[in-house]
VOTILO-580525 format. One record per residue (C-alpha): chain; residue in three letters; x, y, z. Coordinates in Angstrom, 2 decimals. Layout:
! VOTILO-580525
  mol  type       xx       yy       zz
    A   ala        X        Y        Z
...
! end
This chain:
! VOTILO-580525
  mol  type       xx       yy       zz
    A   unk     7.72    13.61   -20.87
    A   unk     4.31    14.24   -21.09
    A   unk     3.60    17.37   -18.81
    A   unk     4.43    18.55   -15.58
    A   unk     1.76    19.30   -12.79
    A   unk     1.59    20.97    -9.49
    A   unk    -0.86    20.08    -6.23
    A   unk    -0.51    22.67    -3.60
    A   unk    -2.88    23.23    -0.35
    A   unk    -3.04    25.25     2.38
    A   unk    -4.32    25.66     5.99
    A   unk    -6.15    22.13     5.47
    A   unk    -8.93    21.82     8.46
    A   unk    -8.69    18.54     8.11
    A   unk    -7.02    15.54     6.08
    A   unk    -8.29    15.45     2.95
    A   unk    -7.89    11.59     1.41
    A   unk    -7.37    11.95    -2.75
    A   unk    -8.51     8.79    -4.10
    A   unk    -5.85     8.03    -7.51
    A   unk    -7.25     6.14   -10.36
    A   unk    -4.11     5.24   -12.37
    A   unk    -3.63     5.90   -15.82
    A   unk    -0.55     3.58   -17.73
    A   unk     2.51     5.85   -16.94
    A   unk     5.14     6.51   -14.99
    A   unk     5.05     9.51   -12.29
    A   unk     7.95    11.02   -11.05
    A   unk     6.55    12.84    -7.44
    A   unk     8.35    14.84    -5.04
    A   unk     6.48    16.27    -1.68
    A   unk     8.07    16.80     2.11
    A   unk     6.14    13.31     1.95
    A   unk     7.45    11.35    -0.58
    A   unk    10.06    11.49    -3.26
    A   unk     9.42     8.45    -5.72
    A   unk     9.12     7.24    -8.98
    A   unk     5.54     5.30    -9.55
    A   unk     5.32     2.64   -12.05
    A   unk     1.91     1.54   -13.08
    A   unk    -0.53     0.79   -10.49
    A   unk    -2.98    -1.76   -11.30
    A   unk    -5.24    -0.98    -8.27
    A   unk    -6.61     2.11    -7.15
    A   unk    -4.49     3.96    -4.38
    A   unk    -4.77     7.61    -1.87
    A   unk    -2.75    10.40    -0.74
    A   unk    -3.86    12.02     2.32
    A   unk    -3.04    15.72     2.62
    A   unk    -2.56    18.07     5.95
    A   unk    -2.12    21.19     6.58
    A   unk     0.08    22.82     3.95
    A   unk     1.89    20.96     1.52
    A   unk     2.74    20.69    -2.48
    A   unk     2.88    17.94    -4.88
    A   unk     4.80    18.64    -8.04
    A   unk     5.33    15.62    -9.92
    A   unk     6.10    14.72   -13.89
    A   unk     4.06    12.97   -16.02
    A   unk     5.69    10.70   -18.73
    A   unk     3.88     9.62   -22.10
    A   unk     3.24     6.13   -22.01
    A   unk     6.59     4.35   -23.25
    A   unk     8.04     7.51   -22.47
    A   unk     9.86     6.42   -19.13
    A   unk    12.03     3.62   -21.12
    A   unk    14.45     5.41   -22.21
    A   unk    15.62     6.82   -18.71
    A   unk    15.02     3.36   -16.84
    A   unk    17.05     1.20   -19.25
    A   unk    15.22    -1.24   -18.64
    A   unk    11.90    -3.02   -19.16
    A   unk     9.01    -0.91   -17.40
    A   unk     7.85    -3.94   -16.01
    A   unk    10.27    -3.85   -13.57
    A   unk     8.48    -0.54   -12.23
    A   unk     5.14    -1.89   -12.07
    A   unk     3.33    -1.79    -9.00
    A   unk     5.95     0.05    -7.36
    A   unk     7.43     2.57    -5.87
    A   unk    10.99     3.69    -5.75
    A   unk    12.86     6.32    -4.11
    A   unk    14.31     8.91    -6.45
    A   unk    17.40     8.77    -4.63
    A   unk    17.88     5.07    -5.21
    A   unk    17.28     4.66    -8.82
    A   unk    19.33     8.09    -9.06
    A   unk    21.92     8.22    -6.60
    A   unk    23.54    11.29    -5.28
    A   unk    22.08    13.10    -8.15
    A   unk    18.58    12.29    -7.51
    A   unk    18.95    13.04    -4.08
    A   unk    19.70    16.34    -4.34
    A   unk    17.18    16.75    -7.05
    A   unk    14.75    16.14    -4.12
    A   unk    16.51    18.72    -1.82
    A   unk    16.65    21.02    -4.09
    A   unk    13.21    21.35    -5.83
    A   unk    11.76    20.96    -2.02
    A   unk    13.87    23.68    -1.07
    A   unk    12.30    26.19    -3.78
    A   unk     9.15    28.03    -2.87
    A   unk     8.61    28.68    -6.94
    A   unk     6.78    25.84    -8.60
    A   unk     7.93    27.24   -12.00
    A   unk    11.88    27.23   -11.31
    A   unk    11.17    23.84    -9.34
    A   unk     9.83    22.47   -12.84
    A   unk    12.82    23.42   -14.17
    A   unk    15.49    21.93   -11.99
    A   unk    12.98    18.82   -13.00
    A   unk    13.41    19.19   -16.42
    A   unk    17.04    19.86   -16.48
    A   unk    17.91    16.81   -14.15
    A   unk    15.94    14.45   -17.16
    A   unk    17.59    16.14   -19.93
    A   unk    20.88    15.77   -18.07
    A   unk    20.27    12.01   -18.10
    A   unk    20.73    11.59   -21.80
    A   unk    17.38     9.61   -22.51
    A   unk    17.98     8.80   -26.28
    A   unk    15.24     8.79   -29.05
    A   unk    13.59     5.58   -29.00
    A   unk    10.97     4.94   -32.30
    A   unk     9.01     1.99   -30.46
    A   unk     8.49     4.38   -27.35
    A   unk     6.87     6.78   -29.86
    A   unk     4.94     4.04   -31.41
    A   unk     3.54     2.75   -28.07
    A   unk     2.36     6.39   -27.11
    A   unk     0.60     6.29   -30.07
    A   unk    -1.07     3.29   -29.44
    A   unk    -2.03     3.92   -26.18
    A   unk    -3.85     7.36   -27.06
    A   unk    -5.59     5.42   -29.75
    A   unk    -6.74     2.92   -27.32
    A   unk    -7.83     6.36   -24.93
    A   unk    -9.36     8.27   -27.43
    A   unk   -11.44     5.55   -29.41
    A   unk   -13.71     3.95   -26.82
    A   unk   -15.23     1.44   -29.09
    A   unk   -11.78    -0.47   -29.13
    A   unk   -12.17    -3.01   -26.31
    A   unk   -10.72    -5.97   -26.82
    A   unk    -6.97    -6.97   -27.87
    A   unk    -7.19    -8.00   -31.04
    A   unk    -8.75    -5.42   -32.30
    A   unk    -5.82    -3.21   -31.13
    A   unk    -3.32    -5.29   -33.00
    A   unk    -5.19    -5.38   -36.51
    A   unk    -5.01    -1.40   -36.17
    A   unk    -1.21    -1.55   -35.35
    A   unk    -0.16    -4.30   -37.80
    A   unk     1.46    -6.44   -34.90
    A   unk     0.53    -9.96   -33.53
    A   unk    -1.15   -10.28   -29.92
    A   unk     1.45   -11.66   -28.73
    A   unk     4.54    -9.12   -30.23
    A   unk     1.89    -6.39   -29.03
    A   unk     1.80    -7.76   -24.96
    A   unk     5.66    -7.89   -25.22
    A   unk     5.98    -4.26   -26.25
    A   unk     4.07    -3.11   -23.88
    A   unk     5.32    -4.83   -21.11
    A   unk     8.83    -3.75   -21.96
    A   unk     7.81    -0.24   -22.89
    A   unk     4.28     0.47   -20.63
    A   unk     4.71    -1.75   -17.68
    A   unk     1.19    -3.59   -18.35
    A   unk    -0.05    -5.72   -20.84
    A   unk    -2.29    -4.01   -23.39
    A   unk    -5.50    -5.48   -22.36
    A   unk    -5.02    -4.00   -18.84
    A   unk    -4.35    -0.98   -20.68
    A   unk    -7.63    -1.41   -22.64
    A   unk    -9.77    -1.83   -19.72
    A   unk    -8.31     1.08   -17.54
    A   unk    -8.89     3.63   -19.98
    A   unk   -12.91     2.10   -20.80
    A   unk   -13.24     2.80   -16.33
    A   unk   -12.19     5.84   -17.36
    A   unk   -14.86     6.86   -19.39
    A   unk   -17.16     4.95   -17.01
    A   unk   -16.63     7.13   -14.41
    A   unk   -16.96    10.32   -16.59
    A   unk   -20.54     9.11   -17.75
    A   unk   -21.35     7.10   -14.66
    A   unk   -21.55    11.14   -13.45
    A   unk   -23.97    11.95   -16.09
    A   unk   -26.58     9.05   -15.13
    A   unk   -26.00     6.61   -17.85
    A   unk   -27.66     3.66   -17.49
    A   unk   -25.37     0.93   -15.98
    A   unk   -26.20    -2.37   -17.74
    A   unk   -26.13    -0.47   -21.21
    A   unk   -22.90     1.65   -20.28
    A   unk   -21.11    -1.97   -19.65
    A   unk   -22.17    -3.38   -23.04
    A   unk   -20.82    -0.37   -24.76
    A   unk   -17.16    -0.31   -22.89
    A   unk   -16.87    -4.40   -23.55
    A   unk   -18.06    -5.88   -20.23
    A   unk   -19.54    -9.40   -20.25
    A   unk   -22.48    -7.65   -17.68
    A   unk   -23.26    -4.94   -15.21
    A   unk   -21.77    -7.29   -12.07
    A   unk   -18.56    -7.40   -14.00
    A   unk   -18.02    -3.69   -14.33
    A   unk   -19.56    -3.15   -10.66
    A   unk   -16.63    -4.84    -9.31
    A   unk   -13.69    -3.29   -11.84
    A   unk   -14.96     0.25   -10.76
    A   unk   -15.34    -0.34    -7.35
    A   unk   -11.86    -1.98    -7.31
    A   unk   -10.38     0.92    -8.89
    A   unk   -12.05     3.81    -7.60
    A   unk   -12.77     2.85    -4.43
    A   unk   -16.42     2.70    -4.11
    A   unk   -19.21     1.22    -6.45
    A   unk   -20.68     3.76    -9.79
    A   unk   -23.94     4.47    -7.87
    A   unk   -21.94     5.63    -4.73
    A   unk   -19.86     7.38    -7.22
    A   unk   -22.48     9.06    -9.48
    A   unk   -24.21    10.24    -5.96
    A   unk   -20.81    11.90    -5.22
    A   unk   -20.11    13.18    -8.31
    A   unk   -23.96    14.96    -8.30
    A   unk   -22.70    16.80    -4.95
    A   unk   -19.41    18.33    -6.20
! end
């Protein structure tokens, strides 16, 4: 697990619609609204809060998730499931219980103890992956694949398959995700556009118009316009 985090809201005027700009990992989420497991969502996607409510949901490190699916994260990507149905009866009354208690801090803890009582074993190539994938985050001069599997020893090709099996997403998706990322972030600080898409590996401006407006739901100058209001 990565961390654990906590959304709450109250006496809400109106809906409020919180655009989500995926990152590669697996969420675990429980609200009165929804109690699911999210793979890896390629596309951008919203939650709409009313009235009162809370979100608390955990975060795993990328990789991280393998070792309690048993199975290739692939199979999670793009998806949604229901805690109760990957779980069973145990997940189920995960849910019921941690919506049940009022304190987000013993909530996070029936969380934690329901994963630990899973067993997940130690697994080296899920550390390896996370390790990868916060050296693709943190280095935003890597954008292409190649370059990613010099600096991790492995072919393209043995590099895909690990992170399909271990991320849910190929690494170039990966790549590309995490360079919107810091698009956004200096998209908000007036950067110039055509210059900004050089530096993060687009082919031109047009091309990183339409990956940010896919993902986040609007185009950057909409988005740096917002961002100068907040």
């Amino acid at each position: 697990m990565e961390h654990f985090w906590v959304v709450t809201w109250t006496d809400l005027d109106e809906p409020y619609e919180q655009r989500i700009v995926s990152h590669p990992t697996v969420n675990l989420t429980i609200t009165q609204d929804f109690h699911r497991i999210a793979g890896v969502i390629k596309g951008g996607f919203s939650y709409t809060m009313r009235g009162s409510g809370r979100v608390l949901g955990t975060r795993f490190r990328p990789g991280g998730f393998r070792p309690f699916l048993g199975g290739p994260v692939s199979e999670l990507t793009d998806r949604f499931v229901e805690i109760g149905e990957m779980y069973g009866t145990a997940g189920a009354t995960l849910v019921e219980h941690v919506l049940a208690e009022p304190d987000p801090r013993a909530a996070i803890g029936l969380t934690e103890r329901f994963l630990l009582s899973l067993g997940p074993e130690q697994d080296p190539l899920a550390e390896e992956v996370a390790e990868l994938v916060a050296m693709v985050e943190n280095d935003v001069s890597m954008t292409r694949v190649d370059e990613l599997a010099i600096r991790s020893g492995r072919s393209v090709r043995s590099l895909q398959r690990l992170f399909r099996d271990y991320v849910g997403i190929g690494p170039k998706w990966v790549i590309r995700r995490f360079r919107l990322h810091e698009a956004a972030e200096r998209v908000s600080q007036s950067f110039d556009l055509a210059t900004l898409a050089t530096e993060l590996g687009y082919t031109d401006q047009a091309h990183l118009t339409r990956d940010f407006t896919a993902a986040v739901g609007m185009p950057p100058a909409a988005y740096a316009r917002l961002s100068s209001r907040a």
